[in-house]
C-alpha positions as CSV (number, residue, x, y, z in Angstrom):
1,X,9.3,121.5,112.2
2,X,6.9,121.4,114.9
3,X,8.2,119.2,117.2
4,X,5.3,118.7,120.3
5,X,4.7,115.8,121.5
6,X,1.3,114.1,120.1
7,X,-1.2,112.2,122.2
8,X,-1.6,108.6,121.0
9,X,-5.2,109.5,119.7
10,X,-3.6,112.7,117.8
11,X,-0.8,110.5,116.1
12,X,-3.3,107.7,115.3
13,X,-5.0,109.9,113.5
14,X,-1.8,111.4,111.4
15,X,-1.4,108.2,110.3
16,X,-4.7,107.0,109.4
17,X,-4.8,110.4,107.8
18,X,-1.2,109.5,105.9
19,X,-2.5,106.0,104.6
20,X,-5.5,107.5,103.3
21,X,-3.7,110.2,101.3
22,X,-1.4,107.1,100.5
23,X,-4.2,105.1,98.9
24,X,-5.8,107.8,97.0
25,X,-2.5,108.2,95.3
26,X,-2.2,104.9,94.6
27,X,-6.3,104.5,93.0
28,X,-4.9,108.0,91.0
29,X,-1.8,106.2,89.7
30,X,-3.4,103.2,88.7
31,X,-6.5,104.8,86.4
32,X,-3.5,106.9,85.3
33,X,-2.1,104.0,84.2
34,X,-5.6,102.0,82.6
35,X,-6.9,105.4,81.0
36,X,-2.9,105.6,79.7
37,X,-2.7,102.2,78.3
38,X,-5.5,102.1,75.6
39,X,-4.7,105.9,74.1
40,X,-4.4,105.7,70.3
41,X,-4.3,108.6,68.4
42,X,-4.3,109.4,64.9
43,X,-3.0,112.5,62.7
44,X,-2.4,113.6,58.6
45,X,0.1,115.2,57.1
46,X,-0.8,118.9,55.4
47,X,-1.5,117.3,52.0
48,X,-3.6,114.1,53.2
49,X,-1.4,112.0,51.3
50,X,-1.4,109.7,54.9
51,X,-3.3,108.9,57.6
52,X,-1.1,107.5,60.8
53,X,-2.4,106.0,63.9
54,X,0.0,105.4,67.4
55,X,-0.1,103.9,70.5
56,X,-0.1,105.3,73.9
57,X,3.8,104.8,73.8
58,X,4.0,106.5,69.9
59,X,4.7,103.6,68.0
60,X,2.8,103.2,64.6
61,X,-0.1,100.9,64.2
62,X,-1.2,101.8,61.0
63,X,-0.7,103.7,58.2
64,X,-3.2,104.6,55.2
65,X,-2.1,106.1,51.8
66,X,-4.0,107.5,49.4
67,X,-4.0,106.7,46.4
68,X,-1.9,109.7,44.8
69,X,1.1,108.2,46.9
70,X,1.7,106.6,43.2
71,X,1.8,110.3,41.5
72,X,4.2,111.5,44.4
73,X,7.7,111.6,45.0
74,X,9.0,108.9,47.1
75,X,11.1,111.7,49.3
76,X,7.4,113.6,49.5
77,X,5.6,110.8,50.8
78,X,8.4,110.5,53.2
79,X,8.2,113.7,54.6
80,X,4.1,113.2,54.7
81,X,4.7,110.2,56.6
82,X,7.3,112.0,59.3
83,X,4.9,114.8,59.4
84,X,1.8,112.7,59.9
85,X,3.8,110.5,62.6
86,X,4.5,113.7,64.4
87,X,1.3,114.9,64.8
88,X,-0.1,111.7,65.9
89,X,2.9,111.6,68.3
90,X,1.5,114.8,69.7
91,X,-2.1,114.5,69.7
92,X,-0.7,111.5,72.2
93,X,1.1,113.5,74.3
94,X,-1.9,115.9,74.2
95,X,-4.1,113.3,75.5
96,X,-1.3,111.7,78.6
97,X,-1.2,115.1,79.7
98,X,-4.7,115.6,80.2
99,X,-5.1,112.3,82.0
100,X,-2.1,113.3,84.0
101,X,-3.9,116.5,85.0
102,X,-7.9,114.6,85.9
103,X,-5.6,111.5,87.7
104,X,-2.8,112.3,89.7
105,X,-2.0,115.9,88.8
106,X,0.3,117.6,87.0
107,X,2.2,119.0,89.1
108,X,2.7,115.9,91.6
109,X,5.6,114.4,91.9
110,X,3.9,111.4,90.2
111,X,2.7,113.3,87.4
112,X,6.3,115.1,86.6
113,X,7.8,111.8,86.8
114,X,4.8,110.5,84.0
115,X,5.3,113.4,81.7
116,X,9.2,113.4,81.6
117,X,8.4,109.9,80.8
118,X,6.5,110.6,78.0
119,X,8.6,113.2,76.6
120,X,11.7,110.8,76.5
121,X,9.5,107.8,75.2
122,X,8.3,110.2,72.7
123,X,11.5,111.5,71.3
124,X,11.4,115.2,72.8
125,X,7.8,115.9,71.4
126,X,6.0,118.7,73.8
């Protein structure tokens, strides 16, 4: 650590140079945090027996069968469901991780904390 002594001029401007950085982290968190908040994505399963749609946190809004749900085994349309779900659940995570990367960046502090977040909120999904 350097350790000379800074004029008063020099350690003014550290710290207006410190409150800026500051600042700029804090603008970054918070359009994190807008763009975050109204992410909805939406994903199928294999067979398009379901169409699912989830909020920025992975819970389901909606979910839209087809009609040959009634000519399908109940444990198949399960399965769609889960599958469907997943995929939604990533194209989610997909989407926070991009913001992550435009906003506050990835590999901040800020954006680690975010994305371990989002992986835990999201059940372990990638």
């Amino acid at each position: 650590m350097d350790r000379r002594m800074l004029s008063g001029d020099d350690a003014v401007a550290r710290l207006q140079e410190r409150q800026a950085a500051f600042q700029r982290t804090v603008a970054a968190t918070q359009e994190m945090a807008s763009r975050m908040g109204t992410l909805t994505a939406t994903a199928s399963d294999a067979n398009a027996l379901v169409t699912v749609a989830v909020d920025s946190n992975g819970v389901l809004l909606k979910a839209d069968f087809t009609a040959r749900v009634q000519r399908t085994a109940p444990e198949a349309v399960s399965r769609a469901l889960m599958e469907a779900l997943a995929g939604a659940k990533r194209n989610i995570a997909g989407q926070t991780q991009q913001i992550i990367a435009e906003t506050v960046g990835a590999d901040s502090e800020t954006g680690r904390a975010v994305a371990r977040d989002l992986q835990s909120r999201l059940g372990g999904q990638p």
